[in-house]
N, C-alpha and C positions, 0 to 999 in steps of 0.2 A: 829294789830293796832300800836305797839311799840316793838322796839326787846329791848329795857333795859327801867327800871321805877327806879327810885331813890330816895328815902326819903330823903326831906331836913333837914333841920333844921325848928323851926318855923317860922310863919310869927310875925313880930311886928309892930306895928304902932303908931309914935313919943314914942319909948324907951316900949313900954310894949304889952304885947302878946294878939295879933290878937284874938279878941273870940266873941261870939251874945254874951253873959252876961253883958259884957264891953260897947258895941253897938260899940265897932270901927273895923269893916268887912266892904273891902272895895271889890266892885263885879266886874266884869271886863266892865257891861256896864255902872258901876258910871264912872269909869275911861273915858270911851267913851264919854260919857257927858261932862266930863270936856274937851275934845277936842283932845285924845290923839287918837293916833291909835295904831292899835290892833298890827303892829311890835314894838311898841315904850313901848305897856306895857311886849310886849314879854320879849324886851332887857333887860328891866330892872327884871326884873325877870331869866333872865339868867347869865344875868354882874354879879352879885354877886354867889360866889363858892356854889355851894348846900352843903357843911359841917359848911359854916357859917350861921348866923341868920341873916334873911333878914329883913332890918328896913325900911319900907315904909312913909316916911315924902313929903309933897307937894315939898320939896325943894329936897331931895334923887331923886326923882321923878324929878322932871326939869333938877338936872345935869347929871343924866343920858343920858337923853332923847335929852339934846343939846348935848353932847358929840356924840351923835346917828346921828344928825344933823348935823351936822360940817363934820362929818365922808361922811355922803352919801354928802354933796358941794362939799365936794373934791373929788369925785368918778364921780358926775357929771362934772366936771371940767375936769377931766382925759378921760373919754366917750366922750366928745368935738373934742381932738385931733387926733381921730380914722378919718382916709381918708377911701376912701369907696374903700374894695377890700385890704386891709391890711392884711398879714399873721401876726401876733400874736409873736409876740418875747415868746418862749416858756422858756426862760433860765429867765427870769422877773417871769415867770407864776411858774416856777418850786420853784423857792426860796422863793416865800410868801407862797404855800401852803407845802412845806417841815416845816416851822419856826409855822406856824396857826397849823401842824400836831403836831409836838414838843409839843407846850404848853398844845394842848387837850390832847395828852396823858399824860399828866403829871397831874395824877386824874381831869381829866374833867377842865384845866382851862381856860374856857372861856373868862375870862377877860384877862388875861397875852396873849390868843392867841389874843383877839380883840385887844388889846393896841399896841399889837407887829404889827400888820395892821393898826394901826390908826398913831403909830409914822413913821413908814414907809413910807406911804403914804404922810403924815405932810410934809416928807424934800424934798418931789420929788418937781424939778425945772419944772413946766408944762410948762412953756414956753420956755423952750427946749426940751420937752419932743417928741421922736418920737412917730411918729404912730404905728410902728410895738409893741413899747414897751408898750405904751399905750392898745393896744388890747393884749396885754399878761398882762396887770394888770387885764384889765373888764374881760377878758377870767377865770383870776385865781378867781378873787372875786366871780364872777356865780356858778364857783362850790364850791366854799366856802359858799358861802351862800345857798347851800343846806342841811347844816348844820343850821348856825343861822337862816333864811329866816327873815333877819332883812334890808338886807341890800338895794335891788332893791326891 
């Protein structure tokens, strides 16, 4: 089912710890209800380092969650530029998932790797952006995101 399991830290909710006695457990289909989708609670549950204490607030929760947003506009915006029959600039593809590699090894950090893909992506000029290099970004992001599965 999993080749590694990890213990985090606990969950909190506005500054104090997640528990029934408390009544503040929050379930992944409340979250649903409120409108979010099942990559968006992912994220947010991963963006944060598993040695730290995850603090779950409506507002934690939205800036995440746009952050998640903004991320995949820009990845649609970059899939735009793809001509049809484009080989994939590999040397684009090679350097985001060398740099997304770096950070997760570096005890699992998810966030420093997303950030490091989110600012990347931020400064790209898409309207000069080629095609080839364009299908070497979606190219690299596909297999990255068989890690996160946050992203497409």
């Amino acid at each position: 089912m999993a080749r590694y399991w990890l213990h985090c830290q606990h969950l909190y909710v506005n500054g104090q710890k997640m528990s029934k006695s408390k009544g503040n457990v929050y379930y992944i289909d409340t979250l649903l209800k409120q409108g979010y989708e099942i990559q968006e609670i992912r994220f947010f549950l991963i963006y944060c380092h598993y040695r730290q204490k995850l603090n779950y607030s409506d507002e934690n929760m939205r800036s995440v969650v746009e952050k998640l947003k903004k991320f995949r506009r820009i990845v649609r915006t970059i899939e735009k530029k793809i001509a049809q029959r484009t080989n994939p600039d590999t040397r684009v593809a090679q350097r985001l998932k060398q740099s997304f590699a770096e950070k997760m090894d570096n005890d699992l950090d998810v966030r420093a790797a997303f950030n490091e893909l989110y600012e990347t992506l931020s400064k790209i000029n898409v309207k000069t952006l080629e095609s080839s290099k364009a299908s070497g970004i979606i190219h690299a992001l596909r297999e990255l995101d068989g890690v996160l599965k946050v992203i497409f």
